[in-house]
DRENDOZA-22177 format. One line per field, with one value per residue (C-alpha): x, y, z. Coordinates in nm, 4 decimals. Layout:
<pts>
X: (X; ...)
Y: (Y; ...)
Z: (Z; ...)
</pts>
This chain:
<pts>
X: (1.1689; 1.2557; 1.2368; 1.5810; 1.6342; 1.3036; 1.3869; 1.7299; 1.5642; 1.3310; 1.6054; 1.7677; 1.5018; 1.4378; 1.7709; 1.8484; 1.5304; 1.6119; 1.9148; 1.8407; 1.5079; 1.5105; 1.6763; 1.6159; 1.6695; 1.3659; 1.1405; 0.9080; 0.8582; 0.8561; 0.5648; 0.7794; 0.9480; 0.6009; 0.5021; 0.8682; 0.7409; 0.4246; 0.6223; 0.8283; 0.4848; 0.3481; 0.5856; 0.6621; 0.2899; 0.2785; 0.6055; 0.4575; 0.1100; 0.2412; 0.5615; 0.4593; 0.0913; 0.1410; 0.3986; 0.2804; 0.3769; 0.3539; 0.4136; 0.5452; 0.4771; 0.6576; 0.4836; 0.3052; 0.5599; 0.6892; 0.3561; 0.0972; -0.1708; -0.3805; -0.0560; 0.0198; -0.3160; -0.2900; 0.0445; -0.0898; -0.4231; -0.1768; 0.0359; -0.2918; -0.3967; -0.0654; -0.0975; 0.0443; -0.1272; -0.1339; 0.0065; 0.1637; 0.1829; 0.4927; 0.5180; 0.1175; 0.1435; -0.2287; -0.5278; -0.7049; -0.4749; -0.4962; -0.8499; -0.8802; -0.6329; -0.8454; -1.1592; -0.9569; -0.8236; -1.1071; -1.0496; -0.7052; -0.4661; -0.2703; 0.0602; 0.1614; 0.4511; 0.4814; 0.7950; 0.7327; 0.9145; 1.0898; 0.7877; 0.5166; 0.2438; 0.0545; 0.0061; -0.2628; -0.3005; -0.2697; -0.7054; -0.7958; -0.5921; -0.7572; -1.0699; -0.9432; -0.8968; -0.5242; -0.3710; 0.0365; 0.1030; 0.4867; 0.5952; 1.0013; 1.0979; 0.8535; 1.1028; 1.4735; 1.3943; 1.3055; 1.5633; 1.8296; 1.6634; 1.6991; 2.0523; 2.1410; 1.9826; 2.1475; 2.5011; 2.4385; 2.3676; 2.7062; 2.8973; 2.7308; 2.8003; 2.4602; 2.3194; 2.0586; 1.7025; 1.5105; 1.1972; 1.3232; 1.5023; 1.4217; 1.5560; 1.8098; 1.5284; 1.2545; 1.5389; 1.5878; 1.2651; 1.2127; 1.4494; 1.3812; 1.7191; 1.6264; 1.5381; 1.8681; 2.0389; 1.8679; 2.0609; 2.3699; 2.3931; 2.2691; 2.4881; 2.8357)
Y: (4.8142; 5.0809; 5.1075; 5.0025; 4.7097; 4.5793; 4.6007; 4.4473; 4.1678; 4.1262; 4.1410; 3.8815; 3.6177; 3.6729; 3.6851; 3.3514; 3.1942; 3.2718; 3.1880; 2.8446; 2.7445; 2.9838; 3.0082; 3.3372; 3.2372; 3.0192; 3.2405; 3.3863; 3.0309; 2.7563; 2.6997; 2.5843; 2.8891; 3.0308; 2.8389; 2.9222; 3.2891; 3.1753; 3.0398; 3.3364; 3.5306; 3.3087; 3.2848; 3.6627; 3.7322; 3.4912; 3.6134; 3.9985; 3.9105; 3.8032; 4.0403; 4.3793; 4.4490; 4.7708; 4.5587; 4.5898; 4.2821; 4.4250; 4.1749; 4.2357; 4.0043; 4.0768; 3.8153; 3.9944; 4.0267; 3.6732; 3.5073; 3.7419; 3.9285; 3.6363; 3.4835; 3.7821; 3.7709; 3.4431; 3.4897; 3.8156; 3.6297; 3.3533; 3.5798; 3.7751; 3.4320; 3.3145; 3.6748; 3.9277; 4.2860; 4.4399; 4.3433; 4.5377; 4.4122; 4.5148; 4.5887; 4.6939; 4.8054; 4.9601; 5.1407; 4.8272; 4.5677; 4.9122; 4.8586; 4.4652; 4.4521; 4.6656; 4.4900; 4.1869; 4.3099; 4.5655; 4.6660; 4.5298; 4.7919; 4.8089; 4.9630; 5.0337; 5.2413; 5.4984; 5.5629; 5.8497; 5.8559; 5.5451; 5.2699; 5.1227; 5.1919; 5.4714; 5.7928; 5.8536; 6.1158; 5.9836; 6.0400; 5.8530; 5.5559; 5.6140; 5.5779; 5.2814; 5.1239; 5.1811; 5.3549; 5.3377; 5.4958; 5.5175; 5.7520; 5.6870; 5.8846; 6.1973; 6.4132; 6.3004; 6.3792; 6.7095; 6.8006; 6.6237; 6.8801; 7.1878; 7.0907; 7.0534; 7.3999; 7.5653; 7.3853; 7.5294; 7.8676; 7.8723; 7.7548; 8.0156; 8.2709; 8.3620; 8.4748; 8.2332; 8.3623; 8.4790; 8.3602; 7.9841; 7.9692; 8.0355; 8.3133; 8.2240; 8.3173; 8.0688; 7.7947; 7.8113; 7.8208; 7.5224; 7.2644; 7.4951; 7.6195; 7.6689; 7.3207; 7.2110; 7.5091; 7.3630; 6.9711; 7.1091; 7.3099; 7.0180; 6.7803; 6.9723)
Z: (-0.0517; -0.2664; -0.6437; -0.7443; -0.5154; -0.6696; -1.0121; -0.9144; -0.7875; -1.0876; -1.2948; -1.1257; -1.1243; -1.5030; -1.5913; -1.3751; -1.5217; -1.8802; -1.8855; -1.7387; -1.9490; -2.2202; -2.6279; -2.7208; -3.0531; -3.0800; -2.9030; -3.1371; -3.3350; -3.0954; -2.8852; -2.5745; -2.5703; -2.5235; -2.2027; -2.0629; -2.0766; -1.9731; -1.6781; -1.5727; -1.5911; -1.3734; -1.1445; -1.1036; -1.0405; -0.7777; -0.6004; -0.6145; -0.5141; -0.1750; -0.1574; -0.3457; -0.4278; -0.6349; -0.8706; -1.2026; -1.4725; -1.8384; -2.0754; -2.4386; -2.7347; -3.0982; -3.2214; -3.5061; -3.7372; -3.7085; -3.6613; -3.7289; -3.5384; -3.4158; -3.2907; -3.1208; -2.9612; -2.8369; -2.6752; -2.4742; -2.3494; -2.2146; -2.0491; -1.8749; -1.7860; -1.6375; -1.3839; -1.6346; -1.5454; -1.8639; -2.2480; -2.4751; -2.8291; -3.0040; -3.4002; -3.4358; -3.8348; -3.9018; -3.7453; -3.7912; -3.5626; -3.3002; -3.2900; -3.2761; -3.0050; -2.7852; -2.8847; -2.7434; -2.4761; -2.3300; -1.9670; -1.9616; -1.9303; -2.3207; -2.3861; -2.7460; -2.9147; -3.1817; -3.3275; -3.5667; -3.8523; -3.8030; -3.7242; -3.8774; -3.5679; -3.6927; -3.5471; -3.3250; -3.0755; -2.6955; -2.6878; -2.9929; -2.8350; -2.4987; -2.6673; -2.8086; -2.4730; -2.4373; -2.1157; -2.1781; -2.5403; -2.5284; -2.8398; -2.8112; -3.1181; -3.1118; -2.8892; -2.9495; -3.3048; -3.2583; -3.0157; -3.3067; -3.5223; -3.3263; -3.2404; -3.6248; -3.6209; -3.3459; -3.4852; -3.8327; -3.7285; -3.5187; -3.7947; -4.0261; -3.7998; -3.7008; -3.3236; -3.1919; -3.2703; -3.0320; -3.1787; -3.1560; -2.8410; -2.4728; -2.2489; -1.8788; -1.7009; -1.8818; -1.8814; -1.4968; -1.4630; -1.6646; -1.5491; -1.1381; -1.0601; -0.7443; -0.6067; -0.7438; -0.6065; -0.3140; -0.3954; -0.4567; -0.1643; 0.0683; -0.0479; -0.0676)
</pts>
């Protein structure tokens, strides 16, 4: 099966599911809502334990802000306990809720986010959360707002005029080198 017949079908069943036992709109304060997740979880696990081994469930929770840490927590151990792989706990606002949730959840494997400059998840670099017990740090924001930066840049020099600097810009050479010209020299040529 490849990859995007898989997440078709997952897509699928939790869209189908959801739709029929699910109010998004209650989800994060009614407990039913919960066990409906709960249920999915379950249910997906079971389905990918006999069809597709490597299949890996990470379930999200953004309880905290709604409900709380402790809420969160509870949610998370309910998902790991209805076959969920890993958790990932979604709105994390200190140092201190980092390190409680991998107290929690030690040996599970943990995703969290960063958004820099936008979030309230403080920064930490990817091997202070490893030591933390976290495997998946996701840090959405850290590169499109640089590139928006250098593009505002690049923009403002054209419209003042100015040459690109050669101090903040990479030669042809480095850039084909970079994104490998060649292999897609290779694509292109194969497939017209």
């Amino acid at each position: 099966m490849n990859y995007e017949m898989l997440i078709n079908q997952a897509e699928d069943f939790v869209t189908k599911y959801m739709h029929e036992h699910i109010n998004p709109a209650l989800l994060f304060h009614d407990n039913s809502q919960t066990e409906s997740v709960v249920s999915i979880t379950r249910q997906l696990a079971k389905h990918y334990e006999v069809n597709d081994k490597d299949f890996f469930i990470l379930a999200r929770t953004d309880a905290i802000a709604p409900e709380g840490l402790d809420k969160a927590l509870e949610r998370a151990e309910k998902y790991l306990k209805a076959g969920a792989d890993g958790v990932y706990l979604e709105g994390v606002e200190n140092e201190k809720q980092i390190k409680k949730i991998g107290e929690t959840f030690k040996g599970v494997p943990l995703a969290t986010s960063v958004l820099e400059r936008g979030g309230e998840t403080p920064w930490l670099s990817p091997k202070e959360f490893g030591e933390l017990g976290y495997s998946m740090i996701l840090y959405p924001t850290t590169v499109l707002f640089q590139y928006t930066y250098a593009v505002q840049k690049a923009l403002g020099n054209l419209l003042k005029e100015k040459p690109m600097p050669k101090d903040s810009s990479v030669t042809m050479k480095e850039f084909e080198k970079i994104v490998d010209m060649q292999y897609w020299a290779k694509i292109e040529k194969e497939f017209s």
